[in-house]
C-alpha positions as CSV (number, residue, x, y, z in Angstrom):
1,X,19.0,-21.9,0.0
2,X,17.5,-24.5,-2.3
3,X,15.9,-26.0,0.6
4,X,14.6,-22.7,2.0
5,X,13.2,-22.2,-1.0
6,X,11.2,-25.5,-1.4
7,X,10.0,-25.4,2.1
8,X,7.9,-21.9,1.3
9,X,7.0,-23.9,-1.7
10,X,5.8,-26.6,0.0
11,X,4.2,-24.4,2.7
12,X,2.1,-22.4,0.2
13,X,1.0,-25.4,-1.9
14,X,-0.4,-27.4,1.3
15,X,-2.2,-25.0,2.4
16,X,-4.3,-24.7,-0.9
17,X,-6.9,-27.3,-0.9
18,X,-5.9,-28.8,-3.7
19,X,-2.6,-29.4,-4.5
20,X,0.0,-29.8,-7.0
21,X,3.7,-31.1,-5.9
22,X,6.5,-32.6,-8.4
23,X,7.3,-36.1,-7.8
24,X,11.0,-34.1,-6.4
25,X,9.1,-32.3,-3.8
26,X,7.2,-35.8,-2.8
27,X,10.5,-37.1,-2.0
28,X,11.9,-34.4,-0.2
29,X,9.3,-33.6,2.1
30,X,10.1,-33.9,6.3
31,X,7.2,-35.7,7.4
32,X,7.9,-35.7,10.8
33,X,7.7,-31.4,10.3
34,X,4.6,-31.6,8.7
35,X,3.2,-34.2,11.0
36,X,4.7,-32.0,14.1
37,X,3.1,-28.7,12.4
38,X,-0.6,-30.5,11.8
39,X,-0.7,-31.9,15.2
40,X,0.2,-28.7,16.9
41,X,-3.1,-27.7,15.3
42,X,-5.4,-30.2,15.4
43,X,-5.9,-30.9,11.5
44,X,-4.2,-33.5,9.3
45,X,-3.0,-33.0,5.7
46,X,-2.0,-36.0,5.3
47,X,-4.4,-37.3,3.4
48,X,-3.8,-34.6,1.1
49,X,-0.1,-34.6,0.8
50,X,-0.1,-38.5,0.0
51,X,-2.6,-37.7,-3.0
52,X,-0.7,-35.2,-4.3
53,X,2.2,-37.2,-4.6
54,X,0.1,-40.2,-6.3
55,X,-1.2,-37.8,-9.2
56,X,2.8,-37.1,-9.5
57,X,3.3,-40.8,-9.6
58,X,5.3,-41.2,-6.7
59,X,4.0,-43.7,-3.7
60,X,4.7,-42.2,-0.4
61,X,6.7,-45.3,1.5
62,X,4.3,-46.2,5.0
63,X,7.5,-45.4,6.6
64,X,6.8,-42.0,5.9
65,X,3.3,-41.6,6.6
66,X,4.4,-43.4,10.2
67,X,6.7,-40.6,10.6
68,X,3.8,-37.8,9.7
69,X,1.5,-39.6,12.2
70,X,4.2,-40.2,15.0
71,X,5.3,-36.7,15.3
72,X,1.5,-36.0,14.6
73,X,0.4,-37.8,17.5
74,X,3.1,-36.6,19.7
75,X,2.4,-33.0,18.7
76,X,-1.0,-33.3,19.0
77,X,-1.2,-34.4,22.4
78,X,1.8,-32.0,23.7
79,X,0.9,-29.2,21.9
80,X,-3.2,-29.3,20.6
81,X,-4.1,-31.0,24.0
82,X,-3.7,-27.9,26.2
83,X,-6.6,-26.8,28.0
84,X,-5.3,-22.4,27.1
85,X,-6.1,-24.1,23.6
86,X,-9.2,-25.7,24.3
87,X,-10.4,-22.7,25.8
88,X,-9.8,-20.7,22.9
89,X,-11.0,-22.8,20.5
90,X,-14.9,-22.5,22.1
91,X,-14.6,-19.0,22.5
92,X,-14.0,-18.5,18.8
93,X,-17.0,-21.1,18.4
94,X,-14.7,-23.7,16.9
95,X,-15.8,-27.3,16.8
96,X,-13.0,-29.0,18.4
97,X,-11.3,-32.7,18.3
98,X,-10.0,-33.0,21.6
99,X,-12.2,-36.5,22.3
100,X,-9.2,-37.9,20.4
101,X,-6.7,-36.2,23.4
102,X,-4.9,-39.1,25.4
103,X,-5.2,-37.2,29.0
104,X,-6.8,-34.5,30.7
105,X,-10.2,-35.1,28.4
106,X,-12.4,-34.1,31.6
107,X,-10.0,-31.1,31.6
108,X,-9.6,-30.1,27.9
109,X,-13.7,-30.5,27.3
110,X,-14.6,-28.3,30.4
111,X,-12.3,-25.1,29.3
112,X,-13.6,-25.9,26.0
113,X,-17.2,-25.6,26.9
114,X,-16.2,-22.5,29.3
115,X,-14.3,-21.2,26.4
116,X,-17.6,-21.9,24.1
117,X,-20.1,-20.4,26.5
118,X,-18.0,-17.4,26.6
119,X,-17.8,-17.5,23.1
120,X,-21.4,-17.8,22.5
121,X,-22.1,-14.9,24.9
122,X,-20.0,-12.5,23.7
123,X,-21.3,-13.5,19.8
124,X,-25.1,-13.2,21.2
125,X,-24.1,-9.7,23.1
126,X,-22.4,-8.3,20.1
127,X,-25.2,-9.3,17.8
128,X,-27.8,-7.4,19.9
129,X,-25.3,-4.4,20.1
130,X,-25.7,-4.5,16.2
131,X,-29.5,-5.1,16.1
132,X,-29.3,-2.2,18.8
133,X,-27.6,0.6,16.3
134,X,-29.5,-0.9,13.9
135,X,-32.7,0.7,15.8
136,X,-31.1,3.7,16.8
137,X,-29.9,4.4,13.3
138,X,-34.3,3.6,12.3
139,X,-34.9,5.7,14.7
140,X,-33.5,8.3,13.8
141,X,-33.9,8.4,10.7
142,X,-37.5,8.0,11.2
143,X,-37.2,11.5,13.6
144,X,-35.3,13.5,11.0
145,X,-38.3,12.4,8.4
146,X,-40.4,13.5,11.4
147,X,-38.8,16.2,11.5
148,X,-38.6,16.8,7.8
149,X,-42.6,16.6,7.6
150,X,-42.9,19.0,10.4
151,X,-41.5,21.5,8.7
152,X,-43.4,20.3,5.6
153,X,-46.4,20.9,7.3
154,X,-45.3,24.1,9.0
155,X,-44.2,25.5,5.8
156,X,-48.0,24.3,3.9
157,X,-49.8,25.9,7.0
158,X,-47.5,29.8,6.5
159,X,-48.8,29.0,2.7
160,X,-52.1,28.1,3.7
161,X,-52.2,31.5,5.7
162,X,-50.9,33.2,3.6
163,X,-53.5,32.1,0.6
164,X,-56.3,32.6,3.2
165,X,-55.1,36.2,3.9
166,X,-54.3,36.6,0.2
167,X,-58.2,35.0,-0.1
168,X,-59.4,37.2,2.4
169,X,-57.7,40.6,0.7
170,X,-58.9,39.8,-2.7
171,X,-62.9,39.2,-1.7
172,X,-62.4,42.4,0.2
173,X,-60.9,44.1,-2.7
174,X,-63.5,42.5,-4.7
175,X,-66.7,43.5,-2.5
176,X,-64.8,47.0,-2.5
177,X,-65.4,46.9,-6.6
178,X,-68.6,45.7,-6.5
179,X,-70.3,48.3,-4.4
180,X,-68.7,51.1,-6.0
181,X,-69.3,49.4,-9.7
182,X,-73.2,49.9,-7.8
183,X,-72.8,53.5,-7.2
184,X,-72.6,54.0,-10.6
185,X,-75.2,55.4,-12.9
186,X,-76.1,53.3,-15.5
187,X,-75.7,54.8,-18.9
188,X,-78.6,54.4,-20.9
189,X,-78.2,55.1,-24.6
């Protein structure tokens, strides 16, 4: 249980960037796991691990780091050095370290550049899909403030009519008052 326990440890503090392990975790760590685990994905931590146990003063033996690099390297090329992997690392755009594969470099660098021209097709097609709703979403917007001004101006031209008819009634009405203030007589005092 103890060891289960330091493994999830030991898990969760390499993969923080930078790490913190007791100079008792240093010595318990299985180098040929981590070194198995790294090279199964392509990235060394190494580098890391070794300075995390200096800052806790212990000196990791170059027996150890021979172990992390043997089951690296054995790993890597078994396990990284697939061209299904190579493949998927181009089509998630993913620079890729397979120059350092032992075989099948022809092989691993042409499904990776398939893998990366699909990648970079399907990126470039679902980047114009977005700059495509994009302009729908403008355009329509722009119609329904098209729209909204239409009935702007409808609605001003019934007022306008309206006013003009209004207009219209009251110089009538007005004229109407004017010729029969006319008729009157005058009073003269």
């Amino acid at each position: 249980m103890k060891q289960i326990l330091f493994f999830l440890t030991f898990i969760t503090l390499v993969s923080c960037s930078s790490m913190v392990i007791s100079k008792e975790e240093c010595q318990q760590i299985n180098w040929e796991y981590f070194g198995t685990r790294d090279g199964a994905k392509g990235i060394s931590s190494l580098g890391e691990i070794v300075k995390a146990c200096v800052k806790s003063d212990y000196t990791v033996s170059s027996k150890s780091q021979d172990d992390f690099l043997k089951s690296y390297d054995i790993s890597f090329n078994k396990n990284y050095c697939i061209k299904q992997n190579a493949y998927n690392k181009g089509l998630v755009l993913v620079s890729s370290v397979f120059h350092q594969c032992k075989k099948n470099r022809d092989e691993l660098f042409s499904a990776y550049t398939l893998g990366k021209t699909r990648g970079t097709l399907k990126k470039q097609i679902s980047d114009l899909e977005q700059e495509l709703r994009m302009n729908v979403f403008h355009s329509d917007e722009i119609r329904r403030r098209k729209k909204q001004s239409a009935a702007q101006i409808e609605n001003g031209q019934a007022e306008l009519d309206s006013i003009r008819k209004s207009t219209s009634l009251l110089q009538r009405e007005l004229r109407s008052l004017k010729l029969e203030l006319s008729k009157l007589p005058m009073f003269r005092i």
